[in-house]
C-alpha positions as CSV (number, residue, x, y, z in Angstrom):
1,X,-8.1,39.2,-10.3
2,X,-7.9,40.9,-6.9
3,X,-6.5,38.7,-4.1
4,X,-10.0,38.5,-2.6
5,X,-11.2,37.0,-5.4
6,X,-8.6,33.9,-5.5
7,X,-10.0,31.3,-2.9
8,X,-8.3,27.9,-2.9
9,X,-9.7,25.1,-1.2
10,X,-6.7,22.4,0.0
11,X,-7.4,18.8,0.9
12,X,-4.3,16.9,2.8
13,X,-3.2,20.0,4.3
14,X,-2.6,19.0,7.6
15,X,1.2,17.9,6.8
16,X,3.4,17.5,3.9
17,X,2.6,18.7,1.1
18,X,-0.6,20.4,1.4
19,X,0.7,21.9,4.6
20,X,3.3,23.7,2.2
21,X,0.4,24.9,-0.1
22,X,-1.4,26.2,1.8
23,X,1.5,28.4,3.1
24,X,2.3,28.9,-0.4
25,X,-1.2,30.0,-1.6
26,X,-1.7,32.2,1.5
27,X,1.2,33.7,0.9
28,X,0.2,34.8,-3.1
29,X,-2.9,36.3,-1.3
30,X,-5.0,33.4,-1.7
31,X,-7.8,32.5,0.9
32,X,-7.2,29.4,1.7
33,X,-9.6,26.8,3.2
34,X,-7.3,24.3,4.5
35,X,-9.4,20.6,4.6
36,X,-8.1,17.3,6.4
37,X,-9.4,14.4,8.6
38,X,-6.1,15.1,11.3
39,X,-8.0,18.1,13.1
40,X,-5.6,19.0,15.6
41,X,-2.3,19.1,13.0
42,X,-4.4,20.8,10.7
43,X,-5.7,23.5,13.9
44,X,-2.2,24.2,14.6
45,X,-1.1,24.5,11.5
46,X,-3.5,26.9,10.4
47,X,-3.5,28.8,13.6
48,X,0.0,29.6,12.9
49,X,-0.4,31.2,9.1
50,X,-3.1,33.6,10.8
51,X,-6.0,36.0,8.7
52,X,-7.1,34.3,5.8
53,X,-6.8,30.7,6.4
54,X,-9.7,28.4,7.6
55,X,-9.7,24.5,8.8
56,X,-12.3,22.0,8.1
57,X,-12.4,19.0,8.9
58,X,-13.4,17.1,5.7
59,X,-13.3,13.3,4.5
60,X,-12.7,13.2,0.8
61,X,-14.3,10.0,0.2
62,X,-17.8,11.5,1.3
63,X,-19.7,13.6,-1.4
64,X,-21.7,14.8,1.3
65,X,-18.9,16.1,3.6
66,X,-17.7,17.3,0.1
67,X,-20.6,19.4,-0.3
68,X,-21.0,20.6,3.2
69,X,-17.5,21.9,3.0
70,X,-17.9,23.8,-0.4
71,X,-20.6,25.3,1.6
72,X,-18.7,26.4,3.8
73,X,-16.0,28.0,2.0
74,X,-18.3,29.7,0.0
75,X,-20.0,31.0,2.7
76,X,-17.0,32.4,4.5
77,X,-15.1,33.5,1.9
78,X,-18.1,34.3,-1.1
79,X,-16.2,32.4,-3.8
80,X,-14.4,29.5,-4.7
81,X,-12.2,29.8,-7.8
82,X,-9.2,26.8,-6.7
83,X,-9.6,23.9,-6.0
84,X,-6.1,21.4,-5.3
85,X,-6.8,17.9,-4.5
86,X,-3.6,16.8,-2.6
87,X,-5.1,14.2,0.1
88,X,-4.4,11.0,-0.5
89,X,-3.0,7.4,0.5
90,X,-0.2,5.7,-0.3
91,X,-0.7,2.0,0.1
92,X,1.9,-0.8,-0.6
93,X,1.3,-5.0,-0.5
94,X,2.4,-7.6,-3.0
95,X,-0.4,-8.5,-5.1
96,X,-0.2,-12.0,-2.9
97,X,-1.0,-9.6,-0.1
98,X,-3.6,-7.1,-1.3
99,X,-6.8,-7.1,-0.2
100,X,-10.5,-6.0,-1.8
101,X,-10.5,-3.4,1.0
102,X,-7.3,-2.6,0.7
103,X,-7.4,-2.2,-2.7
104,X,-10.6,-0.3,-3.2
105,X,-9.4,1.6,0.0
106,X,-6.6,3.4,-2.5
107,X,-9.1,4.4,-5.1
108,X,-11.7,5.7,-2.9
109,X,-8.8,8.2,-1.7
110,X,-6.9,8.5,-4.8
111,X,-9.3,9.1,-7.5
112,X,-12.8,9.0,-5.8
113,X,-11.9,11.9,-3.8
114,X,-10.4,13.9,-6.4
115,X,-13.9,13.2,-8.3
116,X,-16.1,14.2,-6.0
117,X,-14.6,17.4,-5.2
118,X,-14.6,18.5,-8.4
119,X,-18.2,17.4,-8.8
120,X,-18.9,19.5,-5.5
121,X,-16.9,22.8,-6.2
122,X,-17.8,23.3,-9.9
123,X,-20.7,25.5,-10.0
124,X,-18.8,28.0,-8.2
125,X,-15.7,27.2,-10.2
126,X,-17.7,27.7,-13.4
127,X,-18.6,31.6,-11.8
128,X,-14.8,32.2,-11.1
129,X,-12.3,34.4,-13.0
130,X,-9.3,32.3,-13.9
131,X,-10.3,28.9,-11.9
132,X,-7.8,26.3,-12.1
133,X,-8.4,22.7,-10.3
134,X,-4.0,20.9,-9.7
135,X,-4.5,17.3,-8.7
136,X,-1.6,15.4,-6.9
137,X,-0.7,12.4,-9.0
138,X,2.4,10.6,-8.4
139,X,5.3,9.5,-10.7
140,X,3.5,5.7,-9.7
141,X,1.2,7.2,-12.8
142,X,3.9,7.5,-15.3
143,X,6.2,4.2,-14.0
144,X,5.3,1.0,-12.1
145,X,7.0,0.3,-8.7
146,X,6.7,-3.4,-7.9
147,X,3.9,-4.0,-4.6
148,X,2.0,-0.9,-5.9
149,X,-1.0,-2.3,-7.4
150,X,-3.4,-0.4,-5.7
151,X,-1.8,2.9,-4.7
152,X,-0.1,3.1,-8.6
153,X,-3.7,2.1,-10.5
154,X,-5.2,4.8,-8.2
155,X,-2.7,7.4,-9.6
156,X,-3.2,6.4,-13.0
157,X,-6.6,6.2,-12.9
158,X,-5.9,10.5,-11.0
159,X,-4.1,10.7,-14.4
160,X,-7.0,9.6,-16.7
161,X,-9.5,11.7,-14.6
162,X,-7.4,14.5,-15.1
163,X,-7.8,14.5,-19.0
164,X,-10.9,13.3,-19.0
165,X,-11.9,17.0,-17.0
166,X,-9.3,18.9,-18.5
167,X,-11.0,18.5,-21.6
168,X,-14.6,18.6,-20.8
169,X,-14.2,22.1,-19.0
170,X,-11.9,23.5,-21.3
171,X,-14.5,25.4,-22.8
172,X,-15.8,26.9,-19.5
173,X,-12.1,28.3,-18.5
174,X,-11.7,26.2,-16.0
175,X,-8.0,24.9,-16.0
176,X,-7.1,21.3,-15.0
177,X,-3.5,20.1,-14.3
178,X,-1.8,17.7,-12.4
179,X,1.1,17.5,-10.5
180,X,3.2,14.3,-10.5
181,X,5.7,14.5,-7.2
182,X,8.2,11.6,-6.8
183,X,10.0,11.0,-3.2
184,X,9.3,14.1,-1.0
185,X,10.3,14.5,2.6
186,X,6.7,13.8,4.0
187,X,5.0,11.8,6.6
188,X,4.0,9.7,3.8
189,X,7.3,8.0,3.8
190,X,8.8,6.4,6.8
191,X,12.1,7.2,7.5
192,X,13.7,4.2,6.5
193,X,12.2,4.5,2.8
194,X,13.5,8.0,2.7
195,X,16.8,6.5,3.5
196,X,16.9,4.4,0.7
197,X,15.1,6.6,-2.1
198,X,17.7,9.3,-0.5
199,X,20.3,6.5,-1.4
200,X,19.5,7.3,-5.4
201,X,19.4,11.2,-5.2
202,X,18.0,13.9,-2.8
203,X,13.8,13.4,-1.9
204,X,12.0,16.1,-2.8
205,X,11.0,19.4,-0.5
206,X,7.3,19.9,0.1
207,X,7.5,23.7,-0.7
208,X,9.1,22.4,-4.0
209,X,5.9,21.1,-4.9
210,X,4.3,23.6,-3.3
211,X,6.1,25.9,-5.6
212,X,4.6,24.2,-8.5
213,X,1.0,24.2,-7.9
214,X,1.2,27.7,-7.1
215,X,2.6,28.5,-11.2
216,X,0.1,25.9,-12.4
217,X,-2.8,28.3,-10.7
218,X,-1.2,31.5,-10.7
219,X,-2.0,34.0,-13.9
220,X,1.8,33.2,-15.4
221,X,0.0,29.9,-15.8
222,X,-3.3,30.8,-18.3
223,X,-2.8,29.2,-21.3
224,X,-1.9,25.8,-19.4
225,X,-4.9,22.9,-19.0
226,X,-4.5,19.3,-19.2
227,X,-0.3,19.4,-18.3
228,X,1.5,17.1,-16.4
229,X,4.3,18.4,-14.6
230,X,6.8,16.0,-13.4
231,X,8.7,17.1,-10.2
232,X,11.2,14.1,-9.2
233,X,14.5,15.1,-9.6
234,X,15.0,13.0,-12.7
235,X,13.5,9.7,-10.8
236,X,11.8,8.8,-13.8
237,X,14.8,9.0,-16.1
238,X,16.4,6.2,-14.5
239,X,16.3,2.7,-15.7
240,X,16.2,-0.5,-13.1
């Protein structure tokens, strides 16, 4: 593949972690359309990586937002052959606490999202050389944190999707992976929870994770679908 034929669309990648793939990507020679409902982070950050980056503004819990953006891409760029669903919420209350909309709030974000945009993008994924789809799961999918119900069913319920595509469009060459980050240095976590998780072992960089999406995408990475890659530092090893 020729770098103008690897186009990545990014959700989340106003800050954090999608703000360091799309660096990342861009950097590999990737277009990138970088998607997010902070507009003026995701302006800024874009505006700062220069030629072959876009923003757009997109809400991944709208299918048709979803397809307007594909459009989009498509348009501007002529393909789509990536596709990395980062966005997401992270949402904590005891189950005493939770609410319906609270609750339903974390799937439409988590898993919905993810769903939709892979419903939107595939017909152009299925025309693309090499097209890989990474979706940002969590180690809350692989161990339960007390006060998680809704932001850790979400993630496993990510997980599940995961499979479920990997294998269906196996045949078509379309890889699907998933990452599963545990504490990262992000606006997701305020600074007195990185405090403590930092209390246990270093967090997590964003251009660590970064790092791994772009192998789970790149050609080293071809033979890979249906993998979850673990990036925590050994968080999940530990008992208590």
């Amino acid at each position: 593949m020729t770098s103008t034929d690897r186009v990545a669309l990014v959700t989340g990648a106003a800050r954090g972690q999608g703000a360091a793939i799309v660096k990342r990507l861009h950097k590999d020679g990737f277009l990138v359309a970088a998607c997010d409902v902070r507009l003026d982070e995701l302006k800024a950050g874009v505006d700062a990586l220069g030629d072959g980056v876009i923003d757009v503004g997109l809400d991944v819990t709208s299918a048709e937002q979803w397809a307007e953006t594909v459009a989009q891409v498509v348009n501007t760029f002529g393909s789509l052959s990536t596709l990395i669903n980062n966005a997401g919420v992270l949402h904590r209350a005891s189950l005493t606490d939770e609410t319906p909309s609270g609750f339903e709030l974390s799937w439409r974000f988590n898993c919905l999202g993810p769903f939709l945009g892979i419903q939107a993008a595939l017909e152009h994924l299925r025309k693309a050389e090499g097209a890989a789809i990474v979706n940002t799961c969590s180690t809350g999918a692989i161990r339960a944190f007390p006060n998680h119900t809704a932001y850790g069913s979400s993630k496993w319920a990510l997980r599940g999707l995961t499979q479920a595509v990997a294998a269906e469009l196996a045949p078509s060459g379309i890889r699907v992976n998933a990452v599963f980050p545990g504490p990262v240095e992000t606006p997701m976590l305020d600074p007195a929870t990185q405090a403590r998780l930092a209390e246990k072992g270093r967090l997590g960089k964003p251009s660590e994770i970064a790092d791994a999406v772009a192998f789970l995408v790149s050609e080293q990475a071809s033979f890979i679908t249906g993998a979850e890659l673990v990036i925590d530092g050994g968080q999940t090893l530990q008992i208590g």
